[in-house]
N, C-alpha and C positions, 0 to 999 in steps of 0.2 A: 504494500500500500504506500503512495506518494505521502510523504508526510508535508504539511503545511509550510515548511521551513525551504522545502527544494523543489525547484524547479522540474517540470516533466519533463522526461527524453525525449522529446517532440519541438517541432519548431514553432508551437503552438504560447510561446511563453518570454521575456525578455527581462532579466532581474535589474531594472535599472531606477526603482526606485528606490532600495534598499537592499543589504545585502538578505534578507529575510523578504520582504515583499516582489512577487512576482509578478507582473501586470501580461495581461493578455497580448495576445501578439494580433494586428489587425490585418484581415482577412481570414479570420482560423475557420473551418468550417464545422459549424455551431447547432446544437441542437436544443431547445427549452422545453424540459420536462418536470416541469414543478407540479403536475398534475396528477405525478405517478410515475418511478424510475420505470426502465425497461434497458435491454443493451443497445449501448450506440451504434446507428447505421454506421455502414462503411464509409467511411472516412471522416466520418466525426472526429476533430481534435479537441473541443470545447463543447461544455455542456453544461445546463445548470438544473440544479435540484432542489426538493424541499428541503429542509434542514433535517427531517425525518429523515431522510433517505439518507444512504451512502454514498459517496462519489465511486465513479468509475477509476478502475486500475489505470493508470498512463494516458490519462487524460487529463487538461486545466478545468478543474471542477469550480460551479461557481454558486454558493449557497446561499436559495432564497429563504430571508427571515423576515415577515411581517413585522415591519419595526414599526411605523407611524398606528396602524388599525390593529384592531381585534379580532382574532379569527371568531367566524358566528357559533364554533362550540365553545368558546374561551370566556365569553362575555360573563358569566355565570360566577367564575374564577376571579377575573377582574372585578367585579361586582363586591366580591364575597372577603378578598384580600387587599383590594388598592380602589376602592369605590371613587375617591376625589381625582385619581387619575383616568379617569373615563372624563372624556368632554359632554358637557351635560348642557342644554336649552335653558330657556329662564327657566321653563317649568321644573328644571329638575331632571329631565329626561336625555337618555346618550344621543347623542348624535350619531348617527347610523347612514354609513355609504347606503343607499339601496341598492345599488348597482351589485355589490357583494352581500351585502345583509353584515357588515362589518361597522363596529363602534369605534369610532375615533377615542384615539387616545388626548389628552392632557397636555399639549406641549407649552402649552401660555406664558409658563414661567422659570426661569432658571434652575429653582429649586427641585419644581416637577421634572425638568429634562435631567437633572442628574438622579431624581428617584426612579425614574425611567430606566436610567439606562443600570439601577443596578438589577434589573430584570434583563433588560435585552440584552446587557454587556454579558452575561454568560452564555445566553444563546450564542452569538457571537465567537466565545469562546469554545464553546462547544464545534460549531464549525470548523474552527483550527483543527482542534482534537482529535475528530475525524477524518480528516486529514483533508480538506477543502482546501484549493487556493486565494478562493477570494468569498466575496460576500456580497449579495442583492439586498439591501435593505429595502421592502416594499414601501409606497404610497405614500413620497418624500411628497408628493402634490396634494395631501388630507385635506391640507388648507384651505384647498379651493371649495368642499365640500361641507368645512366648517360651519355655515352661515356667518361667517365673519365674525368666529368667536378665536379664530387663529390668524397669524398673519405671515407670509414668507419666510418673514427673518425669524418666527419663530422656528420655522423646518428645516430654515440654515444651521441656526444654530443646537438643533436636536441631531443633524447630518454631519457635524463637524465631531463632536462627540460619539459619533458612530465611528466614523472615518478612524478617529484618533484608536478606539478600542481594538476595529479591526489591525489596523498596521502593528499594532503592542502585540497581536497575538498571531503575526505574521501574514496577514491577508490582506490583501488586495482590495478597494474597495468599487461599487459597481454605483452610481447615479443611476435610479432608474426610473426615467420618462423625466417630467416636470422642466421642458427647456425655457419656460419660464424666468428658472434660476441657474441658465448656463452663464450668464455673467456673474455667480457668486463659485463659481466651479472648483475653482483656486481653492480660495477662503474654506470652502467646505472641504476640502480635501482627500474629492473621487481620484482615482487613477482610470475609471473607463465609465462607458455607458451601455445600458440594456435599454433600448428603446422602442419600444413599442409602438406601432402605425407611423412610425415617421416617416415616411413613406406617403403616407392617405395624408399627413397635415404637413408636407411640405418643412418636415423640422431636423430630417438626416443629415444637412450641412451645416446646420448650428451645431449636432453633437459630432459629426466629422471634424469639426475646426478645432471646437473644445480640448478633446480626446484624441487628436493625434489620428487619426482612425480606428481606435480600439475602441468601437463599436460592435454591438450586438443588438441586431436589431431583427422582432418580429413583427411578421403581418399575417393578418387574420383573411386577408379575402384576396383571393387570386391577382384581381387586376391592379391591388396597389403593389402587389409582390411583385409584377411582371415589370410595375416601373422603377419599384428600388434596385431590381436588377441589372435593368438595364443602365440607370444613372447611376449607381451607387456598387454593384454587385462584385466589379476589380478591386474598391478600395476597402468594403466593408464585408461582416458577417452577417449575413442573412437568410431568413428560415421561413417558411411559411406554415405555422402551425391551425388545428382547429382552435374555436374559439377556450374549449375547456383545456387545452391542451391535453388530451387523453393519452394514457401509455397505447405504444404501439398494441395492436392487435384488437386493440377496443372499438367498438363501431362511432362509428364518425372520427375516427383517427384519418389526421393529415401530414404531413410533412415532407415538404422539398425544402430544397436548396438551392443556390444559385449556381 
């Protein structure tokens, strides 16, 4: 098993921001399976997974951990042990992505983002342990779905804190979507991007500029995939997954590549 400290034997990987942080290498070709591991097609060099999962042998593994939301069986938990970190309406009520059925977390206040992160900072750690290279912190974009109970700078500043955790435990860190705060990129200190439809909003050459082109980007629907290909498909990694992303062999399982 690749431990988190060393780079894969593959060209998939370039240690130059640390001697312990390995950042993806751009063009690797990529696959997103956070919806359920399965083995990588042929010629998958990079892959990302749930944090449940294992990474793949000789592979740049790259671990999704719901940082900013609450997974919709966790809510219960969160309720039950960290109540004031749940973002709550005047009435008192979570804020809730509908789009996931996911409760926004707490990030409003400095105090909150460091009791925050001594929950996600072990997730995080655990990633390493496992031997992942890098880390996806989900829904750095909550904000937008706050009601303007959150603000940007709050998920700068909850992402810098992530950023710093991951590199302390050798990983790589993944911005993922929200180009929004591609001018805070630095500050927050990603090493790549997973970007989702930038393709379909026209947003692949703000995280191409960002990022060097250590990009990872998925599209959900054929014909935005057929243009990030053609525009984007030399400099960047790109996948065309179903919307749930399903493990291979599941009905409605999709995936190409470029």
């Amino acid at each position: 098993m690749l431990s988190a400290c060393s780079p894969p034997p593959d060209p998939g990987a370039s240690a130059d921001v640390s001697p312990r942080v390995v950042r993806p290498t751009a063009d690797t070709d990529f696959d997103y399976q956070i919806g359920g591991a399965y083995p990588p097609p042929p010629g998958v060099r990079a892959l990302a997974r749930d944090r449940s999962a294992k990474p793949a042998r000789g592979r740049y593994n790259v671990c999704y951990v719901n940082a900013f939301q609450a997974q919709p069986d966790a809510l219960h938990w969160w309720q039950s042990h960290h109540p004031d970190l749940v973002l709550r309406d005047d009435d008192g009520d979570p804020v809730v992505d509908e789009d996931w059925d996911e409760a926004l977390l707490d990030l409003s206040t400095a105090d909150k983002r460091e009791r925050l992160m001594r929950i996600v900072g072990p997730w995080i750690d655990g990633c390493a342990d496992d031997g992942f290279q890098a880390v996806e912190p989900d829904n750095l974009d909550s904000y937008e779905r706050s009601d303007g109970l959150l603000e940007p700078a709050d998920a700068a500043a909850f992402a810098k804190l992530l950023t710093a955790r991951a590199h302390a435990a050798g990983l790589a860190a993944g911005q993922k979507n929200t180009a929004d705060l591609l001018p805070r990129h630095k500050a927050m200190g990603f090493d790549f991007a997973v970007a989702e439809e930038c393709a379909r909003y026209d947003e692949c050459g703000g995280y191409a500029s960002a990022y060097g082109d250590r990009v990872f980007v998925i599209e959900y629907r054929a014909a935005d995939f057929a243009r990030a290909c053609r525009t984007w498909g030399a400099r960047l990694s790109i996948v065309l997954r179903d919307l749930d992303v399903l493990p291979a062999g599941s009905k409605g399982y999709v995936r190409k590549a470029c």
